[in-house]
MDAnalysis code that builds the backbone (N, CA, C; Angstrom):
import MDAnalysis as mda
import numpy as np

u = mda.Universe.empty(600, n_residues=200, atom_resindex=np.repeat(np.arange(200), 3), trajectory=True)
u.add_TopologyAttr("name", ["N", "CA", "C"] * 200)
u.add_TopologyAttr("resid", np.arange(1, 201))
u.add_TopologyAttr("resname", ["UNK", "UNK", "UNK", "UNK", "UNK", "UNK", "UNK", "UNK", "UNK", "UNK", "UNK", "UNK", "UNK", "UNK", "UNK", "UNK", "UNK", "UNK", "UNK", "UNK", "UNK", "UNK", "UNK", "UNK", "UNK", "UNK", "UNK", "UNK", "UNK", "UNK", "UNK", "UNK", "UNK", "UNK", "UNK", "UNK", "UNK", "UNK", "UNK", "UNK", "UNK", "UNK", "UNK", "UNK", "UNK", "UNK", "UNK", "UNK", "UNK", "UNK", "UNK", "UNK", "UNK", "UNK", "UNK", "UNK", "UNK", "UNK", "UNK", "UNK", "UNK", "UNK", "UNK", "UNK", "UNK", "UNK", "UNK", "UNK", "UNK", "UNK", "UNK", "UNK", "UNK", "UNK", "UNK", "UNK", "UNK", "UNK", "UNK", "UNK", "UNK", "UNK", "UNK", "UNK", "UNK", "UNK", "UNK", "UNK", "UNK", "UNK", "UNK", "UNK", "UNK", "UNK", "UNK", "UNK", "UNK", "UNK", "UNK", "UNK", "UNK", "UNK", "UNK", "UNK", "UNK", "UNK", "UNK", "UNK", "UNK", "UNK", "UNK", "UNK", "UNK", "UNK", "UNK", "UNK", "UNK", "UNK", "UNK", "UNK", "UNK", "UNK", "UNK", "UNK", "UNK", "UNK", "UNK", "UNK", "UNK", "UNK", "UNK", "UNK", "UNK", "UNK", "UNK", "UNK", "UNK", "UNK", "UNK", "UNK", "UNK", "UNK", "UNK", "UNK", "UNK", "UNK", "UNK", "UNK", "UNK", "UNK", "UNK", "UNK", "UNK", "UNK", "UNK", "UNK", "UNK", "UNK", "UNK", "UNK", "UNK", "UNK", "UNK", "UNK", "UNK", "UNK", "UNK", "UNK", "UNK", "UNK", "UNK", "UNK", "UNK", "UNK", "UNK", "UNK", "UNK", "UNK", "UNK", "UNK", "UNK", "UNK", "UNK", "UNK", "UNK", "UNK", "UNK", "UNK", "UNK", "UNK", "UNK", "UNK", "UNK", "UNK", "UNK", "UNK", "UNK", "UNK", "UNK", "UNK"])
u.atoms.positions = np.array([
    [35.308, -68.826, 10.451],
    [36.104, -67.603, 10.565],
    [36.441, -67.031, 9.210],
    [36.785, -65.893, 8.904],
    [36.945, -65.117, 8.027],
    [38.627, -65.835, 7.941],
    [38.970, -66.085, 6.467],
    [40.198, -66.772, 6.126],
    [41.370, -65.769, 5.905],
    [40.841, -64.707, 6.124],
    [41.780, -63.528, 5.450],
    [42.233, -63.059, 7.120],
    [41.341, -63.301, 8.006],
    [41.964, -62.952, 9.543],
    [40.899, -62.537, 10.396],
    [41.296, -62.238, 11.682],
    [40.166, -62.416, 12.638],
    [39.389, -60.817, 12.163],
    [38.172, -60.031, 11.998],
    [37.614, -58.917, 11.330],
    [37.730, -58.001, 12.617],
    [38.486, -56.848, 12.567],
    [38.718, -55.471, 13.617],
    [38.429, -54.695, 12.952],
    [37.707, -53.889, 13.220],
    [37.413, -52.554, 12.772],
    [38.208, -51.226, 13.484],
    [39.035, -50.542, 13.212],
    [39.305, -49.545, 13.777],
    [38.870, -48.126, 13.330],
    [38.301, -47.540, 14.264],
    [37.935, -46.231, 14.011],
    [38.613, -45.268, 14.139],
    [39.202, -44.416, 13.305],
    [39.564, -43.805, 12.727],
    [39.631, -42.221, 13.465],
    [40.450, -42.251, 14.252],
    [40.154, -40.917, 15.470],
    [41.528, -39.743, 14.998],
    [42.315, -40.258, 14.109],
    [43.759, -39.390, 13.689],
    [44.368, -40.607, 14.064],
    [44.629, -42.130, 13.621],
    [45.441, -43.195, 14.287],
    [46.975, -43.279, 13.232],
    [47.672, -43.941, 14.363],
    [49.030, -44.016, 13.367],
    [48.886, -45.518, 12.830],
    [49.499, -45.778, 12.208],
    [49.893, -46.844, 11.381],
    [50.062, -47.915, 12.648],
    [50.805, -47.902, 13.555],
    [52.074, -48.742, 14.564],
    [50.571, -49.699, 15.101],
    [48.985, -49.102, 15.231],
    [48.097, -49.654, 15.894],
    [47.820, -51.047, 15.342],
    [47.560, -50.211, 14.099],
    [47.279, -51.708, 12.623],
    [48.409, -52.378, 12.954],
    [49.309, -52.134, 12.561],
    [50.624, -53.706, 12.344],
    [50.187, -54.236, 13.345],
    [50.021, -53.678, 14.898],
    [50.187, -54.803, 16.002],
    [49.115, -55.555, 16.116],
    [47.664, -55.046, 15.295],
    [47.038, -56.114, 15.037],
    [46.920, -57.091, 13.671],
    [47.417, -56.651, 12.958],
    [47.626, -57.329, 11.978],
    [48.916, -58.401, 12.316],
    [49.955, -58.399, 12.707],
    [50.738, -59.376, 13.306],
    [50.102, -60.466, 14.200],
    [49.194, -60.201, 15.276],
    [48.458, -60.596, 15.558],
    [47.236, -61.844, 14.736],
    [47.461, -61.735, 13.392],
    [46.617, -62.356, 12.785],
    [44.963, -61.701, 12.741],
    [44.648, -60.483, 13.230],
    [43.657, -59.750, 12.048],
    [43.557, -58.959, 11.442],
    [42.469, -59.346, 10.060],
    [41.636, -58.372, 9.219],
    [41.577, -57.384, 9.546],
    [42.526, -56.451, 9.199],
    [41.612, -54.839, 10.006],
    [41.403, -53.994, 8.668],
    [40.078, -53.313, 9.055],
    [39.031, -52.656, 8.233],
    [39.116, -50.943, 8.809],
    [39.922, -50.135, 8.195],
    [39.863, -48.880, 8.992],
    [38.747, -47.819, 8.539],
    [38.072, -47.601, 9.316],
    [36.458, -46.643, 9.080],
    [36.360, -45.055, 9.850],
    [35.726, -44.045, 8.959],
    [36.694, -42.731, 9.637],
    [35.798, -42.397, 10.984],
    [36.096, -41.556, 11.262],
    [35.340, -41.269, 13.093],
    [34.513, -40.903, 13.157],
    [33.645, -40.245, 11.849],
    [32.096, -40.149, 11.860],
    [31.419, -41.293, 11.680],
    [31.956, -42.131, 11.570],
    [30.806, -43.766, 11.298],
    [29.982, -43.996, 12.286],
    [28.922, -43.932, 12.131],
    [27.792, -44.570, 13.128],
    [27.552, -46.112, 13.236],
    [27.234, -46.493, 14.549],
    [27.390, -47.599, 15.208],
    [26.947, -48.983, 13.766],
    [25.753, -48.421, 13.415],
    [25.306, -49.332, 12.745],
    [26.358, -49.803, 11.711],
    [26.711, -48.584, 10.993],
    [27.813, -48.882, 9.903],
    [29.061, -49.965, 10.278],
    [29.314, -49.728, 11.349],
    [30.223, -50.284, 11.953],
    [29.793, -51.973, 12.241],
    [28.754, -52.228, 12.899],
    [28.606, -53.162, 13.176],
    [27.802, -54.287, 11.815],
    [27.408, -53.458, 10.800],
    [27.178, -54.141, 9.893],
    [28.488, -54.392, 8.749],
    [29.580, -54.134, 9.324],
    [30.861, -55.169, 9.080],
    [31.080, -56.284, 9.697],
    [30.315, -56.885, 10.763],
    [30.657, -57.799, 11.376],
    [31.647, -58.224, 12.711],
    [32.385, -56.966, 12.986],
    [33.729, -57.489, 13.653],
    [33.425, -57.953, 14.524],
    [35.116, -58.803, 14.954],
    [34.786, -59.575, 15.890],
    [35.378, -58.658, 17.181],
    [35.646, -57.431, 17.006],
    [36.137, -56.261, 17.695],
    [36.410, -54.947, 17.191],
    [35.830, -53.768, 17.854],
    [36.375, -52.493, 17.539],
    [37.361, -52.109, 18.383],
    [38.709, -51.107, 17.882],
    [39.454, -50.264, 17.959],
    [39.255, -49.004, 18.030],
    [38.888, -48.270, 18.809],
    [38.552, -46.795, 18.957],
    [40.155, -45.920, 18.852],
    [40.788, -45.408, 18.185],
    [42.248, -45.182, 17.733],
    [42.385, -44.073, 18.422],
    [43.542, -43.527, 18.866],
    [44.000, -42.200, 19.278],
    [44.325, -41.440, 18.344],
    [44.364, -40.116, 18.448],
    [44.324, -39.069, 17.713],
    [44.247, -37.696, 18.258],
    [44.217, -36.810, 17.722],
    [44.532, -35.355, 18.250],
    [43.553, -34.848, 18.670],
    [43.818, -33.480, 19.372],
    [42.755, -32.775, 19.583],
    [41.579, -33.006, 21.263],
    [40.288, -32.346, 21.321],
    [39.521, -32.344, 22.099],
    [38.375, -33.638, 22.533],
    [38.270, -34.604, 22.904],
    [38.002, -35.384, 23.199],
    [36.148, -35.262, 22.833],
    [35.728, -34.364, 23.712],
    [34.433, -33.669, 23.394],
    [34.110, -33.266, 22.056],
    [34.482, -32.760, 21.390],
    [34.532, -33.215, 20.189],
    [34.329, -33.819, 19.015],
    [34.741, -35.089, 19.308],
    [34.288, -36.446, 19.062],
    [33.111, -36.976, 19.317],
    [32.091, -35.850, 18.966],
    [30.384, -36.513, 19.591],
    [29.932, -37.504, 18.615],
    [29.973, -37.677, 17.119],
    [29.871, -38.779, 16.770],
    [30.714, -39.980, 16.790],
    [32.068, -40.258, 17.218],
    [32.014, -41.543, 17.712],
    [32.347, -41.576, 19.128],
    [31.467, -40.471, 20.158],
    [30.950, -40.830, 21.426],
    [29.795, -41.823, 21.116],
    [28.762, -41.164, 20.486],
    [27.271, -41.443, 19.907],
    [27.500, -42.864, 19.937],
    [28.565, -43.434, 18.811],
    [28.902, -44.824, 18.349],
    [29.015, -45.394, 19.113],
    [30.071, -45.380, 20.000],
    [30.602, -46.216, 21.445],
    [29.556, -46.451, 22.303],
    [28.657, -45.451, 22.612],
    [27.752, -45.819, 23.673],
    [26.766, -47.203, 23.107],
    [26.054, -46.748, 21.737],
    [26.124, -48.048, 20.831],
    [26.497, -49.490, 20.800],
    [27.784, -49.462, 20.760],
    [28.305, -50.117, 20.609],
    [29.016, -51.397, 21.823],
    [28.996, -50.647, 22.653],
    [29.693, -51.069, 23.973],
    [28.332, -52.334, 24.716],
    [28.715, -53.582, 24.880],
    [27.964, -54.597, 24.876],
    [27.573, -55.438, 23.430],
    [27.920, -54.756, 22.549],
    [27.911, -55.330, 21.152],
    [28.900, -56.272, 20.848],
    [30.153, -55.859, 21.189],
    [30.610, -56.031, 20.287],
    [32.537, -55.486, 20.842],
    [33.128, -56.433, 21.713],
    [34.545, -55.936, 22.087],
    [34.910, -54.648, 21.992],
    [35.622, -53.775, 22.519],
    [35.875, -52.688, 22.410],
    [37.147, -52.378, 23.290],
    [38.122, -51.659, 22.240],
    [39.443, -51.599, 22.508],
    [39.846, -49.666, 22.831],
    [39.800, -49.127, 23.605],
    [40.205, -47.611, 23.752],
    [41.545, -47.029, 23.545],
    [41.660, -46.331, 22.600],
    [43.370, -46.073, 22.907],
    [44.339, -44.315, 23.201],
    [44.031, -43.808, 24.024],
    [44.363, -42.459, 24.087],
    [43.294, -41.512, 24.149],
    [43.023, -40.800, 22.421],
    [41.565, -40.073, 22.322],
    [40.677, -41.538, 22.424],
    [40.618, -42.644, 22.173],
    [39.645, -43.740, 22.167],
    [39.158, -44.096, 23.534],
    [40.518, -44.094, 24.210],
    [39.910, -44.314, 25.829],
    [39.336, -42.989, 26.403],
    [39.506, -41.427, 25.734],
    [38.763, -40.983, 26.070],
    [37.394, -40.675, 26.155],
    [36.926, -41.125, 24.707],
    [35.740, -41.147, 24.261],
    [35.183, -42.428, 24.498],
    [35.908, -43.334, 24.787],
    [35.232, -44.425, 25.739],
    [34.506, -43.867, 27.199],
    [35.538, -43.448, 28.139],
    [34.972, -42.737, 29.250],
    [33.300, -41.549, 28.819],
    [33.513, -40.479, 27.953],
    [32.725, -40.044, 27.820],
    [31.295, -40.994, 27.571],
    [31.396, -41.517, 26.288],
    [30.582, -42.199, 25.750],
    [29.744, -43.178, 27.130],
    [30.529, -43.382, 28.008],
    [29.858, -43.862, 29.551],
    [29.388, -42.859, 30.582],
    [29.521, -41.557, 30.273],
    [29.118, -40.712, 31.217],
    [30.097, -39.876, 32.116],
    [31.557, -40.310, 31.906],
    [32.478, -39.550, 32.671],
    [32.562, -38.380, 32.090],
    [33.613, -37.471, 32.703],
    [33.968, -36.084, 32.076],
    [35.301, -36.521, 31.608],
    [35.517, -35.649, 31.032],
    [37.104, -35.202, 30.398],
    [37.655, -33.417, 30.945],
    [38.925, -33.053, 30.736],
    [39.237, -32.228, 31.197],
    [40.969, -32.016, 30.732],
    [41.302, -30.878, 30.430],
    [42.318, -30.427, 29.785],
    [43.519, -30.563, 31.072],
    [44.523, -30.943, 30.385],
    [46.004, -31.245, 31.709],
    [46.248, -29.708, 31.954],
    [46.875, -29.548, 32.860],
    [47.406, -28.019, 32.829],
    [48.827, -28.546, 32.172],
    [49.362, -29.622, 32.233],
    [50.682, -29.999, 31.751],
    [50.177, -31.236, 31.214],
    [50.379, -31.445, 29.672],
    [49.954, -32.933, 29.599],
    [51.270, -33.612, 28.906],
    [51.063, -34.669, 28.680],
    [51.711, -35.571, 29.057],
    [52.158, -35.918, 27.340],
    [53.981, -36.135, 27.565],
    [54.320, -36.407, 26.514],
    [55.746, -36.774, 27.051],
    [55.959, -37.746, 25.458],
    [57.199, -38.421, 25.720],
    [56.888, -40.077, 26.188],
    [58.015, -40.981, 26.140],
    [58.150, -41.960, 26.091],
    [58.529, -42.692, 27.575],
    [58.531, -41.821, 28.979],
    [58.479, -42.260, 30.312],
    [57.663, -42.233, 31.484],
    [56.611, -42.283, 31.123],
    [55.459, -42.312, 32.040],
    [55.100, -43.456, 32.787],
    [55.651, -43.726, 34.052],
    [55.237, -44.445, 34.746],
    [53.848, -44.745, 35.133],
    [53.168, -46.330, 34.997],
    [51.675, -46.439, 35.026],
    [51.644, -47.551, 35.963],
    [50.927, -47.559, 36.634],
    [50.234, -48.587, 37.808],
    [49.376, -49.174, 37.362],
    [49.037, -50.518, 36.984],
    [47.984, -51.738, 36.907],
    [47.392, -51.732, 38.394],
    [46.182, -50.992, 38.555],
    [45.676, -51.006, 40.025],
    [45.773, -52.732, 40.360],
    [44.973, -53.275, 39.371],
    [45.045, -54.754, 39.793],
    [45.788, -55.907, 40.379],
    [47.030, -55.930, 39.853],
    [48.068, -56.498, 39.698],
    [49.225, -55.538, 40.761],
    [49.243, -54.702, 40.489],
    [50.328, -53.854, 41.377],
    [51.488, -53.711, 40.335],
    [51.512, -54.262, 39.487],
    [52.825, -54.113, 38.696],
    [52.203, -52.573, 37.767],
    [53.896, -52.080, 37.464],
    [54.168, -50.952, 36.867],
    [54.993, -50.709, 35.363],
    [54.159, -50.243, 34.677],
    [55.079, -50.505, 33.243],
    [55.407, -48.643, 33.235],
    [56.511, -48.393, 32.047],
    [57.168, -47.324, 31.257],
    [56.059, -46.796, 30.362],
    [55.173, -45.947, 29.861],
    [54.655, -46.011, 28.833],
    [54.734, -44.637, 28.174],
    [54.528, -44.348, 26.947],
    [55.253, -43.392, 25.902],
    [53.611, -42.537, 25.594],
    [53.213, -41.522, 26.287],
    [51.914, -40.908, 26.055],
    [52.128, -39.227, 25.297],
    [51.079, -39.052, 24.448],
    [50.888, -37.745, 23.996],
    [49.772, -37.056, 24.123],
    [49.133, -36.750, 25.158],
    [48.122, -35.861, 24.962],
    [47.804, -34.859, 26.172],
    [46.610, -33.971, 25.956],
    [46.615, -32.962, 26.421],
    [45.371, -32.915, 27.428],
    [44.341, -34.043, 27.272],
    [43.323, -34.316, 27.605],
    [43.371, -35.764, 28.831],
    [42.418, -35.461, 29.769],
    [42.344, -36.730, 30.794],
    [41.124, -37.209, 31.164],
    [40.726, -37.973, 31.530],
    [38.939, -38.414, 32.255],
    [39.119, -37.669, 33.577],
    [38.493, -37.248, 34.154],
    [38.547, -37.076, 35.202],
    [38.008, -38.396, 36.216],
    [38.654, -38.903, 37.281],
    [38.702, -39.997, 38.255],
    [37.455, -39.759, 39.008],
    [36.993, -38.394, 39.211],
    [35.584, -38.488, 40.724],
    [34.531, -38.450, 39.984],
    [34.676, -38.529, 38.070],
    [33.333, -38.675, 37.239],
    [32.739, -39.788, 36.720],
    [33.756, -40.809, 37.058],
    [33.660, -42.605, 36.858],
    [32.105, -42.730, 36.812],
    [31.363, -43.187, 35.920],
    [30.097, -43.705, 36.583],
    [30.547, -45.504, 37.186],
    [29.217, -45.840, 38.169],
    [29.458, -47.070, 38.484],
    [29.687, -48.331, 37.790],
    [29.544, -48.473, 36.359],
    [30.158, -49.387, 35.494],
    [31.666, -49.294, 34.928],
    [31.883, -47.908, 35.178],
    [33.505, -48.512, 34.812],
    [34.377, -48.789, 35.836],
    [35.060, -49.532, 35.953],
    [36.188, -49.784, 36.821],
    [37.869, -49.138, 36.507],
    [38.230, -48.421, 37.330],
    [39.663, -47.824, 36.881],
    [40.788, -48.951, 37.771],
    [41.666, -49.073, 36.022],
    [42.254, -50.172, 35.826],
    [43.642, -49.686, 36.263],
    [44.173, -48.753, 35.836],
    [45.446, -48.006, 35.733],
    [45.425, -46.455, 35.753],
    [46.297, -46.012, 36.988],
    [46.461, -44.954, 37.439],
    [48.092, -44.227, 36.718],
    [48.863, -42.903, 36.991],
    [49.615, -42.311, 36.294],
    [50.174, -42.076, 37.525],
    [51.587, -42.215, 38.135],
    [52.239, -42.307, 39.353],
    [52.863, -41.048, 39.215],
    [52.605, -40.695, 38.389],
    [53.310, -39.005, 38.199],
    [52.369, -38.218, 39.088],
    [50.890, -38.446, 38.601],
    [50.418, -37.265, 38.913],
    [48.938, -37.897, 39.266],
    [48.696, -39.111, 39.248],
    [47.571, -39.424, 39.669],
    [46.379, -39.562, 39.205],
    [46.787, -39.729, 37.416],
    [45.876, -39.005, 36.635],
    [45.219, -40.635, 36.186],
    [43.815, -40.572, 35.355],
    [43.384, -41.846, 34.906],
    [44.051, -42.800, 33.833],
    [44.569, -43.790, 33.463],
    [45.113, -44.474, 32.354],
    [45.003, -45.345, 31.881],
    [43.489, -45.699, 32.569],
    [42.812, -47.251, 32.366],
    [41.317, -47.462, 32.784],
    [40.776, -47.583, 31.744],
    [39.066, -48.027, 32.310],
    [39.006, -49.530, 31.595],
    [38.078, -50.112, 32.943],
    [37.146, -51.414, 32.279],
    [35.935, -51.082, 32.567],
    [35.075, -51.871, 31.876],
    [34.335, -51.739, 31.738],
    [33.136, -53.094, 32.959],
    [32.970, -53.050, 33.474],
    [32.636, -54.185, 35.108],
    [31.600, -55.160, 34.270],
    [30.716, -54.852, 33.129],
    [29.887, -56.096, 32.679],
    [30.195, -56.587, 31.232],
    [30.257, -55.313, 30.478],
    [30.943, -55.817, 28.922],
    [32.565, -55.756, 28.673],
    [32.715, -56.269, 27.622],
    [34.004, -56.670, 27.078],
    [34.639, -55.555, 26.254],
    [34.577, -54.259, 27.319],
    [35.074, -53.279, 26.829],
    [36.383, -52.436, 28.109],
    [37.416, -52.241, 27.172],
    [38.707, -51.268, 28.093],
    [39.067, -50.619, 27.576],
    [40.240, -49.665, 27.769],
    [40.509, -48.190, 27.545],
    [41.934, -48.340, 28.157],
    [42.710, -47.789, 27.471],
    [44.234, -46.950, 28.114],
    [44.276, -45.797, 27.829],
    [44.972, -45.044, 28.459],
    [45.268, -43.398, 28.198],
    [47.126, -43.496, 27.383],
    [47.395, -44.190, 27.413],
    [48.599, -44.350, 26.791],
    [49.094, -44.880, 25.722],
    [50.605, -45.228, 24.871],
    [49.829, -45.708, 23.602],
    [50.935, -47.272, 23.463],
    [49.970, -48.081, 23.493],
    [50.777, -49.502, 23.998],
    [51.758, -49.963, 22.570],
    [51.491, -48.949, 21.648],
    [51.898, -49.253, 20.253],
    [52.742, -48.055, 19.946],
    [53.690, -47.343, 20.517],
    [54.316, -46.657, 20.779],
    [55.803, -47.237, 20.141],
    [56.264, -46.928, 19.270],
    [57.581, -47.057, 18.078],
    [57.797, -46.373, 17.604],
    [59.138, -45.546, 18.264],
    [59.874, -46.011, 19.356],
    [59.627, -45.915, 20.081],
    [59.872, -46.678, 21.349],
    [59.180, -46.024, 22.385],
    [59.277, -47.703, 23.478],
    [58.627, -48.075, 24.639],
    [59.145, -49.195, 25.174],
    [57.728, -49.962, 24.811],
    [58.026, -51.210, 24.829],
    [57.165, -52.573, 24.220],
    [56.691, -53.543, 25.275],
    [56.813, -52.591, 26.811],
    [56.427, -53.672, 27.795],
    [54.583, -53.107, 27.572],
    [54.124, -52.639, 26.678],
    [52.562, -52.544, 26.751],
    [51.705, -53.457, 25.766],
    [52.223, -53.741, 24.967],
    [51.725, -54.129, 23.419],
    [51.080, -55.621, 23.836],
    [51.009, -56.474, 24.930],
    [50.367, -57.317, 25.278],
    [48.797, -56.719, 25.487],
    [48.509, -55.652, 25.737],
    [47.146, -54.659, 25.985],
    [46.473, -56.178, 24.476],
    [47.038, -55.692, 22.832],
    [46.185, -56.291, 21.949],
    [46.086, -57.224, 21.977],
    [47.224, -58.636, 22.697],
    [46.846, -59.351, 23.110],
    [45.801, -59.825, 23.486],
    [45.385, -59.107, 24.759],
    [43.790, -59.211, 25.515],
    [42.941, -58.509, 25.005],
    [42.819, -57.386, 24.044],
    [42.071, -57.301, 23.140],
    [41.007, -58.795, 22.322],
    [42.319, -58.906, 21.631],
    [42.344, -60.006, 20.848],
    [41.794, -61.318, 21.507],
    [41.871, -61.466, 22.548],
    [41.322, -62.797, 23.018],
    [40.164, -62.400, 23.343],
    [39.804, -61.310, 23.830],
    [38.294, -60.823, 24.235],
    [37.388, -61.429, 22.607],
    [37.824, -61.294, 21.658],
    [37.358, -60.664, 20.123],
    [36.958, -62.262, 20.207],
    [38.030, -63.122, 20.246],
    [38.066, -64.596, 20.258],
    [37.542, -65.539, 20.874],
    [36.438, -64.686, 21.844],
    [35.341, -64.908, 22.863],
    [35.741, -65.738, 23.898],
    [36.807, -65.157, 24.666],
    [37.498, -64.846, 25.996],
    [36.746, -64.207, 26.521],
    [36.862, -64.539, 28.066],
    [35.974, -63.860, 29.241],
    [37.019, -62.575, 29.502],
    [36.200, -61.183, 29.872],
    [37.649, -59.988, 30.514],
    [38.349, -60.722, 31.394],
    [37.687, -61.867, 32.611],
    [38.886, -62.517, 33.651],
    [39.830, -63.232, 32.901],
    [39.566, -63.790, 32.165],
    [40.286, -64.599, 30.997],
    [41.193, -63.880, 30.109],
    [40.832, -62.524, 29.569],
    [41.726, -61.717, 28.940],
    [42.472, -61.131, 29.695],
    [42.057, -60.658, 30.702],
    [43.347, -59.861, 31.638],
    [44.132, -60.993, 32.249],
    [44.329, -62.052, 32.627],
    [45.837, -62.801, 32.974],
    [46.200, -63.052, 31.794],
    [46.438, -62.433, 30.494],
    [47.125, -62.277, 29.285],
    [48.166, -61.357, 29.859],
    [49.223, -61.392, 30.311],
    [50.215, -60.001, 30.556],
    [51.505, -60.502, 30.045],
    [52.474, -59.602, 29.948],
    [53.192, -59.632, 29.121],
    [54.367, -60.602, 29.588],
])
């Protein structure tokens, strides 16, 4: 293992700071690379996981690190976070689509389809996947009890997920931040069944 910490790469989508600490507390290396990086670049760092970061703006957009993700996804862990889980969805073939009201603030009720349990979570954006564009490899993980909207993809064969919300949210509530948790154990070559009974 790398002595300096486990190697994450996060890509660089407009991310805040709050993403890094929670993996760096965590005990890894993180290497931040900007959002035009192509797959290769990326993966000829080695990590033992990417971070696709949230950030502003149009999801579509983001055609080079759609390009990357599609790349990348079976490579190599993959963590979605806001714009990341959106361009995760794309990068698989779903659509995206503008909120007529999107979503902000620190009380957004979210549903773990899986589990049935419901966390608080603190979201900013303006953009959503659309739910009837799923292709058959992703699995939707977490739904938005407000309004029904998407807030969670897995991915059904690789070791890749997505939130629409931001589990690293300070201030904001801390029942999400187990998400890097199971990140992190995925990276640590954990099975997804194995990473998801990681909960908080």
């Amino acid at each position: 293992g790398d002595p300096r910490g486990l190697p994450i790469v996060v890509v660089d989508l407009g991310s805040k700071d709050n993403i890094l600490r929670e993996l760096v507390q965590r005990g890894a290396f993180v290497t931040v690379v900007p959002a035009t990086s192509p797959a290769e670049a990326i993966l000829a760092r080695h990590p033992a996981g990417v971070v696709l970061s949230n950030g502003p703006g149009d999801p579509e957009r983001a055609t080079a690190a759609i390009a990357a993700t599609r790349k990348l996804v079976g490579q190599v862990p993959l963590f979605g976070i806001c714009l990341g889980h959106q361009v995760f969805g794309l990068a698989m073939g779903a659509r995206t689509y503008k909120l007529k009201f999107g979503h902000r603030g620190g009380n957004h009720p979210v549903r773990d389809v899986r589990s049935g349990r419901f966390t608080i979570t603190a979201q900013n954006h303006g953009f959503a996947v659309a739910a009837d564009s799923l292709p058959p490899e992703l699995a939707l993980t977490h739904v938005n009890l407000n309004d029904g909207t998407v807030e969670g993809l897995q991915h059904r064969q690789a070791a890749a997920f997505s939130v629409q919300y931001h589990p690293e949210a300070a201030p904001g509530p801390r029942d999400n931040t187990y998400l890097f948790d199971q990140f992190l154990a995925l990276c640590r070559g954990k099975s997804m069944q194995e990473a998801v009974q990681i909960c908080r």
